[in-house]
N, C-alpha and C positions, 0 to 999 in steps of 0.2 A: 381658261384660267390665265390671270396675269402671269407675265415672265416674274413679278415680286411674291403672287401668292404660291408658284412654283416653290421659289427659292425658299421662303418662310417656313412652306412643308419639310422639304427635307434639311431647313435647320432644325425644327422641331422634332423631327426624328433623331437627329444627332444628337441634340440637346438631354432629348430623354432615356437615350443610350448611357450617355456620359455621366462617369465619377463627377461629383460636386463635394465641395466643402461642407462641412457642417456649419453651416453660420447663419447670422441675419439678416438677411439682403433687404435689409430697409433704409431709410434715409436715417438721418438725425432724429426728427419727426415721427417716427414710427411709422412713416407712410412705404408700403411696401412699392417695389420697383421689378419691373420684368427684366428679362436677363438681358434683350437685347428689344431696339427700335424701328423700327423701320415705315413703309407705307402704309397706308389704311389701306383693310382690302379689298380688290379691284380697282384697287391705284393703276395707271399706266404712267410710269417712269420712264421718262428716256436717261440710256446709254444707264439702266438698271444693273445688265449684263456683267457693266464695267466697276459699281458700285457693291452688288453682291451683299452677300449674309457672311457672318463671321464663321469663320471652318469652312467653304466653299471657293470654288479657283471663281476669280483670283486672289483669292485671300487679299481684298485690299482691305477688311474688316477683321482680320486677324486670321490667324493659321487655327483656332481650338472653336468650334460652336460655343462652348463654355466662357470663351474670355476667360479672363480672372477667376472667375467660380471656382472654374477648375483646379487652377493652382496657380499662384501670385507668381508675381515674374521672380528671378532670383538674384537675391542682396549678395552680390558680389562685389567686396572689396579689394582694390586692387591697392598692395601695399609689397614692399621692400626698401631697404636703409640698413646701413652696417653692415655688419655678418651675418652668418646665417641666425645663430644664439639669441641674437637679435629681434630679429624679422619674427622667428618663430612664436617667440613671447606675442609680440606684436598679434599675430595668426591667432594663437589662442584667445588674443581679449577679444579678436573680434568676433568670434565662435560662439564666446560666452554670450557678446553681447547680442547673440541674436543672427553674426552672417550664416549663410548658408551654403558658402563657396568660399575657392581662395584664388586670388587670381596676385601672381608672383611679376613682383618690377624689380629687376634686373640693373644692374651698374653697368657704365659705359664701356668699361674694357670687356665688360661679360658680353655685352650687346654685341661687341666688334672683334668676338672673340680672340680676346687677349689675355694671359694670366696674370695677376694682381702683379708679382714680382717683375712685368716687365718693364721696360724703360717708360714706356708711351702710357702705361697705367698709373706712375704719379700720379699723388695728389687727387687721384680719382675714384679711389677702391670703396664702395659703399656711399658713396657721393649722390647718384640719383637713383638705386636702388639698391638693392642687396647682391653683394660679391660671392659669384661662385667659381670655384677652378676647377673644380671633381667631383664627383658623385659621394666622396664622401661629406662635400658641402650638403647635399643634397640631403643626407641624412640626417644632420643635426636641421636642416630647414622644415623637416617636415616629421622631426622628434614627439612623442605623442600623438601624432594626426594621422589615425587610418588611412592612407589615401586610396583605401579599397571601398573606402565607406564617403567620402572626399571628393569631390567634384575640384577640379582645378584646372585653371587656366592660366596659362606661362603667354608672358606679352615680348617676344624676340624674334629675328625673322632669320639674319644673316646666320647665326652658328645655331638654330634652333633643334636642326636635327640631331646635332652631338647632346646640346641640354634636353633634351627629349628621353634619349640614350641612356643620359644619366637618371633621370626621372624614374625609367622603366626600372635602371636599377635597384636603386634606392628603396621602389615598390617592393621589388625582389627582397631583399634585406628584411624587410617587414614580414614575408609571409606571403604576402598578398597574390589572389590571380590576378595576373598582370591581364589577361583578357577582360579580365570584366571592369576593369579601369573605366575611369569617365572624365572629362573637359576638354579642355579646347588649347591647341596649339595656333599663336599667330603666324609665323611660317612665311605669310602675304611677302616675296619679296619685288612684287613691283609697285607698292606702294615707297620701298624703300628707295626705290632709281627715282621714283615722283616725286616723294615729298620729304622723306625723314632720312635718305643718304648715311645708313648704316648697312651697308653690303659688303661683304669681304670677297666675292670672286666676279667674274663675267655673268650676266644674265643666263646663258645658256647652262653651265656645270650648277644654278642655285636652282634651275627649273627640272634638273636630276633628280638633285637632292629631293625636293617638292613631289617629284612623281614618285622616289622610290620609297618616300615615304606615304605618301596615298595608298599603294600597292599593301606598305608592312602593316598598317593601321587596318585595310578591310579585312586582310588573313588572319592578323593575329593581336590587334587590339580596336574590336570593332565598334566598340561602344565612345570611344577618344574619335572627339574630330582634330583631324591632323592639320587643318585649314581653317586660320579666319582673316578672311578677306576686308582687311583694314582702310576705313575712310574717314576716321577719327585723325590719323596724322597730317592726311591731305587737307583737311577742314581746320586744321591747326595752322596750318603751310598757311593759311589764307584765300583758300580755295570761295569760292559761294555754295550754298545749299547742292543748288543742280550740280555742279561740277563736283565735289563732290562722291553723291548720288552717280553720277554717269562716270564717272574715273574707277569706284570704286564695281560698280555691277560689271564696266567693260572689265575690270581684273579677273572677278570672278569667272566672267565668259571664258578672259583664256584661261584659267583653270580646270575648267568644264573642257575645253579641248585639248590641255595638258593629260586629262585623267582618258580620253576616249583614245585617244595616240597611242597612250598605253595599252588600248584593247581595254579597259576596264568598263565595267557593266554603269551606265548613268543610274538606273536603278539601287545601283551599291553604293555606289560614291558620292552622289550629289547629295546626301542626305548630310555625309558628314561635312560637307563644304559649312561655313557660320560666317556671320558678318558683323564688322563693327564697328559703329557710328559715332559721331560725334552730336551731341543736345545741345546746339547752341540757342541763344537768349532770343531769338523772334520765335515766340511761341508757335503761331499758329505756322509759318513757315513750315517747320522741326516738323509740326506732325503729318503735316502734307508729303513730307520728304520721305518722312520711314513708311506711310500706308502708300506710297509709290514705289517706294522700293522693292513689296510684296510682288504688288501686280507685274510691273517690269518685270524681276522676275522668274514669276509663273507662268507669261506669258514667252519668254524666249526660251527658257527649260523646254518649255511643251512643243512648241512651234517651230525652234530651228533646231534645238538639239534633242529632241527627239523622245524628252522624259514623259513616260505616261501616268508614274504614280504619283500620287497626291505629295508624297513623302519626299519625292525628289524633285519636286515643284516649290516645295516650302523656299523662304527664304527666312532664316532662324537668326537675331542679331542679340549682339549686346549693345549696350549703348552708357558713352562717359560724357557727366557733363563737360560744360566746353572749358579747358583749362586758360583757353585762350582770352574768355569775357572774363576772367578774376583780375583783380586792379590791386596792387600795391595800396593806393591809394584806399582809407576809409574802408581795408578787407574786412570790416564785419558785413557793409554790403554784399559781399560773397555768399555770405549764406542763403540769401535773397535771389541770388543770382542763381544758385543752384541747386532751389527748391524746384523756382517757376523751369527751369530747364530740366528738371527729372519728371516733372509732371507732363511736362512733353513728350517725354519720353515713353513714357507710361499708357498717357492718352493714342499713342501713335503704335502703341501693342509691344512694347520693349520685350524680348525675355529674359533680359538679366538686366542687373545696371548695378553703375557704380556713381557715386555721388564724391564731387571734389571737395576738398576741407577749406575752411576760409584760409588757412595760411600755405594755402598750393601752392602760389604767386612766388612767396618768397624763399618757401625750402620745403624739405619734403614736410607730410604734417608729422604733428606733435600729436600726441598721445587723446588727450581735448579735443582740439579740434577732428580727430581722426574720428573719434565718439558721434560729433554731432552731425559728423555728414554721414556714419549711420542710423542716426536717430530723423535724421531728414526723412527718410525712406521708410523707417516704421512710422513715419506718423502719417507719408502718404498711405503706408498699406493699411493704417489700424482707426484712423480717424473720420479720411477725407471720404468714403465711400468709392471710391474711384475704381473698387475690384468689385463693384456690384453690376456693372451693365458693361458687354462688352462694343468696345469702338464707339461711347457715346454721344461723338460727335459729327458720326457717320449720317449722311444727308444734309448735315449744314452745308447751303450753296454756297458760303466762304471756303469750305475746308475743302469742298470734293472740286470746287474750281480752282481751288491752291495746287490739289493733287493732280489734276489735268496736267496742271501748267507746269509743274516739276517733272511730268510722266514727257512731255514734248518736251522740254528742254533736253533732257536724259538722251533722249531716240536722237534727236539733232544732233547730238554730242559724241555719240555710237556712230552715225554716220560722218562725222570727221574723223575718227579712229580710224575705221575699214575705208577709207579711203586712203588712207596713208599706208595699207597694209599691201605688200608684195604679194600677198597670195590669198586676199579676201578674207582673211579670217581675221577675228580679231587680237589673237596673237602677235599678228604680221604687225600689227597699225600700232600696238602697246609697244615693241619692240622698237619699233622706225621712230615713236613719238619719244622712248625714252633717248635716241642715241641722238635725234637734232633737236632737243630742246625742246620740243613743244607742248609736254604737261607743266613742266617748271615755268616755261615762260605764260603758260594762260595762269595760272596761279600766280604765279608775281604781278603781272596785270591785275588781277581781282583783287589785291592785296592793294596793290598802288591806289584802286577807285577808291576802298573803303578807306584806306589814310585821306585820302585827300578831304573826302567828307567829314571824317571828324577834324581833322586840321581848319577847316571851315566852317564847322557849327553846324553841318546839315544832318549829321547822326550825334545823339549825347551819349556819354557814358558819365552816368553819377558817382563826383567825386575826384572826375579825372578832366572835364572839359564844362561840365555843370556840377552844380551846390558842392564846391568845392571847400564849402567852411566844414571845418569838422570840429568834436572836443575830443575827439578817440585820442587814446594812448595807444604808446609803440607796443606790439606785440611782441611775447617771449616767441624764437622760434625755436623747434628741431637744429639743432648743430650737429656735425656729424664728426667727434673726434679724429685727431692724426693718427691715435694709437689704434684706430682701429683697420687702419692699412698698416700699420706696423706689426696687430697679432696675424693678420692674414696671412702677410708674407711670410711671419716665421711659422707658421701653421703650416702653409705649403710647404716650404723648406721640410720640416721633419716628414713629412706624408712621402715626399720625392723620396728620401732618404731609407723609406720603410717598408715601400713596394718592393715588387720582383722587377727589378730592371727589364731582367728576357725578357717577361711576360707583355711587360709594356712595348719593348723593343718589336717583339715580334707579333703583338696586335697593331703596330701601327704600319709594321711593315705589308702586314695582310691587308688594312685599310688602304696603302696606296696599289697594293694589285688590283684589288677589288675597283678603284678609279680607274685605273688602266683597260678592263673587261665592260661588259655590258652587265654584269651580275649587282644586287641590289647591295646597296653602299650601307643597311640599317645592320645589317646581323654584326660586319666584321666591326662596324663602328660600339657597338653593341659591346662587343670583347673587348674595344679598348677600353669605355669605360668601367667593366666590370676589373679590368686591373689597377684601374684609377690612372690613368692616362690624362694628363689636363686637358683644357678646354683647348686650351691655347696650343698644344702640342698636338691636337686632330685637329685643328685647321690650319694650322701652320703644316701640315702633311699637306692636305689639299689645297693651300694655298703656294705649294713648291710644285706640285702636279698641273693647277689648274689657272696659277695668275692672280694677279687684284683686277680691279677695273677701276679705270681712270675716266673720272667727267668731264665731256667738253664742255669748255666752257661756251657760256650762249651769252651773248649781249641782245 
């Protein structure tokens, strides 16, 4: 028997095992369609092995036999702006309208944990997403919204485990088991030395925080992944596809040997590891990149680190389109722009996605446009058929020699890292590459080729270097009043005012022992927020303990 009529079988096993949708898996036409495609049989394919069936390693065909069938990837919208009273409304229309997740954007002193009332948060509080200082923000942000029933994912990396803290709280206040919680924390902080330079300590005390919280999520909130290994900010930076792809899986690697350091089981923990991408505008690119990123890997999980189950082989992502292709210019082409990029997304096995608003470019969105880039998504799910076959472009010798070539660029890319590394691992090489410049500076090189091409007419973007006639009118945006760093501040002011001082006092005193000891930094951080301890006032504890880190600079 072929190695393809092999594979077919035990897809077909799996297939007939598996939950399916109740639906019509027909075309437009009424012409019915099979679930997945593959070779005639006693086809002989070469490098088949490496091609595979959908649900089978290496999942370059997707991680579920079912595809889509199974269950649609999930409409998570990522939204924050104002205060929490705010956001929250915001949260609920989009519930109504259909999301099926809530994924929370955070304001820039929250990012770089700082409380609104400080000097350096001017002029900033609610500016690029929504402001939080304490858990009791927490709870007006997630006012009505079961979050025991609520899938959510928080996008912050530097102070994430104090906002996590607070989260658990907050759940707490509800009612809720906090064990059976569910979404995803971003956490990723060597994307932040890479590409988006929001870290508040040294590499080594955020790689703590990172693992002690790996440790507290498998014990006691196992269903929450405490990890997502971000390549969306690097591809923002300027990065290309492959770099990218290879910046972001080598992150994850040292993650993977962050959690084994600890003694923890790969079996346990690599399941909650999650990834997430950027869809930018070269279609076929996009989808060569994420069915690569499967295989890669499933293949280094298995091979070097040692994982034998299928489950800890997965590579699970979300994926936003690319904020970076939207154009001031003519932003109703945006919508255009962020269709054909979510259907990349889609086509390449996404399991969540978020779709940008045409008025991204210019402020956060507006109410409208926040609408139609979730209506982007239900018309890919509800119209286009595209949740009827899965990986359907799986065997095109355009897409699976795209995938090749994004899979060799990656490996290539991996072996300049551990070559850089003092101790072979890839840890050593991510660590050596962030202290002399060398993810920042390949990125700014990749950035520099693509300006120059469009400064010379060799790439277009419409509206901005081509058919730059338009008759569009200016668009209303999102503004984000002053009063609303003004109620913040006095909000926080009376809360300060209203706590148990001790309480705080003496949770934040236990949180810098607990830095000083080997013991896990989540429980006593835990207490502080449950006294309402500000953001700013636990990291500024560990940031007296543990330092800032300062970039050198690289020419």
């Amino acid at each position: 028997m072929a190695d393809s009529d092999a594979g077919r079988a035990r897809w077909q096993q799996r297939y007939d095992q598996a939950a399916k949708r109740d639906a019509d898996f027909t075309t437009l036409s009424g012409v019915e369609v099979d679930p997945v495609y593959g070779p005639p049989p006693g086809a002989v394919v070469p490098d088949m092995d490496r091609i595979g069936w959908p649900g089978q390693y290496p999942f370059t065909r997707g991680l579920y036999a079912t595809g889509y069938r199974g269950k649609p990837w999930t409409i998570r919208q990522f939204s924050g702006f104002g205060n929490a009273r705010q956001t929250n409304e915001r949260y609920k229309m989009l519930l109504r309208a259909g999301g099926a997740g809530l994924s929370v954007a955070f304001d820039m002193p929250t990012l770089m944990g700082r409380d609104s009332d400080e000097s350096r948060s001017l002029g900033e509080v609610g500016h690029c997403g929504v402001a939080i200082d304490s858990a009791a923000d927490l709870d007006v942000l997630f006012e009505g919204i079961p979050l025991a029933e609520t899938t959510t994912s928080m996008t912050i990396s530097g102070p994430a485990v104090p906002v996590f803290c607070m989260y658990l709280v907050a759940a707490e206040r509800q009612g809720a088991d906090v064990s059976k919680l569910d979404g995803t924390l971003q956490t990723d902080i060597f994307k932040e030395y890479i590409a988006q330079k929001e870290w508040l300590f040294p590499p080594q005390p955020h790689l703590r925080l990172i693992g002690d919280l790996m440790e507290y999520c498998g014990a006691n909130v196992p269903r929450y992944k405490p990890l997502s290994v971000s390549g969306y900010h690097i591809r923002e930076a300027g990065s290309t596809a492959a770099q990218e792809l290879a910046f972001t899986l080598a992150d994850g690697f040292g993650y993977v040997e962050l959690g084994l350091s600890r003694g923890l089981d790969i079996e346990e923990f690599a399941p909650g590891l999650s990834f997430f991408f950027d869809a930018h505008i070269d279609f076929f690119e996009e989808i060569a990149k994420f069915r690569a990123a499967r295989r890669i890997w499933a293949r280094w999980l298995r091979d070097v680190y040692g994982a034998k189950t299928e489950r800890a082989q997965w590579l699970r992502f979300h994926t936003q389109t690319a904020g970076v292709s939207l154009t001031a210019q003519q932003p109703a082409n945006n919508v255009v722009r962020t269709a054909v990029e979510a259907l990349a997304a889609v086509l390449g096995g996404t399991n969540s996605l978020h779709t940008n608003a045409l008025d991204e470019v210019l402020a956060l969105p507006g109410e409208a446009a926040a609408e139609t880039a979730l209506r982007t998504q239900q018309v890919l799910m509800d119209e286009t058929g595209v949740l009827n076959v899965a990986d359907p472009l799986g065997g095109s010798w355009y897409v699976e020699e795209l995938t090749d070539r994004m899979e060799a660029a990656a490996e290539a890319i991996f072996a300049q890292i551990k070559d850089m590394s003092p101790d072979e691992t890839m840890t050593g090489g991510i660590l050596q590459g962030i202290e002399n410049g060398w993810f920042t500076g390949e990125i700014a090189e990749a950035s520099f080729t693509y300006q120059q091409k469009l400064e010379k007419g060799e790439k277009k973007i419409v509206g901005v270097n081509s058919h730059t006639e338009s008759v569009a009118e200016q668009l209303e945006i999102l503004r984000i009043s002053a009063e609303v760093e003004r109620e913040q501040v006095a909000a926080l002011g009376r809360r300060r005012e209203q706590r148990d001082q001790r309480a705080v006092g003496t949770a934040l005193s236990a949180l810098v022992a607990a830095a000083r000891s080997d013991g896990n930094l989540v429980p006593p951080m835990l207490d502080a927020a449950r006294a309402e301890a500000t953001l700013g006032e636990i990291c500024d504890a560990l940031r007296t303990e543990w330092g800032s880190y300062p970039e050198i600079p690289s020419f």
